[in-house]
C-alpha positions as CSV (number, residue, x, y, z in Angstrom):
1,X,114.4,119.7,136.8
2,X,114.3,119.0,132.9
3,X,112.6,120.9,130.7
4,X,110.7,120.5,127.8
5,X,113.3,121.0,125.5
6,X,115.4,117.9,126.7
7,X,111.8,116.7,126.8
8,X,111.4,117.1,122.8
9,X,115.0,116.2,122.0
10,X,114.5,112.5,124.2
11,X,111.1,112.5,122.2
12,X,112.8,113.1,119.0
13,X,115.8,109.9,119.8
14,X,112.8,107.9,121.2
15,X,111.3,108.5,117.3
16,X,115.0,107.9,115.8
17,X,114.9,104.4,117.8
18,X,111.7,103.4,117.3
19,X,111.7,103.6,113.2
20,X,115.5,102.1,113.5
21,X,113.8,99.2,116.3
22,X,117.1,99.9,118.0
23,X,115.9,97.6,121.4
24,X,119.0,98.4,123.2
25,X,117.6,102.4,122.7
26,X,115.1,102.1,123.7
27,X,114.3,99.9,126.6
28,X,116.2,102.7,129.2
29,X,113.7,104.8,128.4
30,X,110.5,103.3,129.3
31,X,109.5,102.7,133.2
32,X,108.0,99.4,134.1
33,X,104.3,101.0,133.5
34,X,105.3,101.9,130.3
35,X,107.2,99.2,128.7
36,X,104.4,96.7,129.4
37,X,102.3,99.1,127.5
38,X,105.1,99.2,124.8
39,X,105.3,95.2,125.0
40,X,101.2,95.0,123.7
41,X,101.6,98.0,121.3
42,X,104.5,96.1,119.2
43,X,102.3,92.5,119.7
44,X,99.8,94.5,117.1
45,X,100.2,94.8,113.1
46,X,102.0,98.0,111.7
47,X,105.1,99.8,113.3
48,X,107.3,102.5,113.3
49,X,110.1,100.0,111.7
50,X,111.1,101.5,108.4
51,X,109.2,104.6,108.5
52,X,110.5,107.6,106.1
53,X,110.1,110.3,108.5
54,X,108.3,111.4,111.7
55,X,106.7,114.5,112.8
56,X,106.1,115.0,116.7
57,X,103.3,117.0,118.6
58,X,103.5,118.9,122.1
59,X,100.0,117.5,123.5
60,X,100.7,119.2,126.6
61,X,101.5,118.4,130.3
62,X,104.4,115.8,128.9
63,X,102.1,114.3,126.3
64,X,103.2,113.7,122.8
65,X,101.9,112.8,119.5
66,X,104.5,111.3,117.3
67,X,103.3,110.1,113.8
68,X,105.3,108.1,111.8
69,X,105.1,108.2,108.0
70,X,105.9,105.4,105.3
71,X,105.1,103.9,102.0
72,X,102.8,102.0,103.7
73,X,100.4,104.9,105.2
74,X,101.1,106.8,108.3
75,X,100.0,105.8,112.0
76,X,100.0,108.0,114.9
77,X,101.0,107.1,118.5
78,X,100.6,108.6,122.1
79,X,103.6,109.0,124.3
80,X,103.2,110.2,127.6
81,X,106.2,111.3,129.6
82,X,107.3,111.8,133.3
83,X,110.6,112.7,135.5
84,X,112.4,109.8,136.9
85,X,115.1,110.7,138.6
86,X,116.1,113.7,136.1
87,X,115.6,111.9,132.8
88,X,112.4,111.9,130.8
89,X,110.9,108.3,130.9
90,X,108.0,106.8,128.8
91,X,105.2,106.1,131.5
92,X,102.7,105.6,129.2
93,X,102.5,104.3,125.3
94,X,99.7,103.5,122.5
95,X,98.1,104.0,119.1
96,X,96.4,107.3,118.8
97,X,92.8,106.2,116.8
């Protein structure tokens, strides 16, 4: 079983990937629940893509906060994670309002 340190360090890659839009990164990380959710988050205006820095919050039971900060304002998203198989796995993505 993983714990939630290897949780916040995959978190913490996940952020590093999402600001660099590094595809290949990213897509083993998401299940099939979770990249569709992924697919109609990056359909809408704004992204991580660029960002200066990030800052990422422990929600609780696997959920995490991760806001991403830029010249152009800052935007906050949900990540919520699960155990597949010994790896931490996105199941569940969007904006946090």
């Amino acid at each position: 079983m993983t714990d939630s340190a290897d949780l916040l360090q995959t978190a913490d890659q996940f952020a590093q990937d999402l600001v660099a839009n590094n595809i290949a990164g990213l897509m083993p990380v998401f299940t099939p629940v979770g990249i569709g959710q992924a697919m109609a988050l990056q359909a809408q205006p704004d992204s991580a893509q660029g960002s200066d820095e990030y800052e990422i919050a422990d929600q609780g039971d696997n959920l995490l906060h991760i806001t991403f900060r830029g010249d152009d304002g800052e935007g906050t998203i949900f990540t919520q994670w699960i155990e597949v198989e010994g790896l931490w796995k996105v199941d569940g993505i969007g904006r946090v309002e």
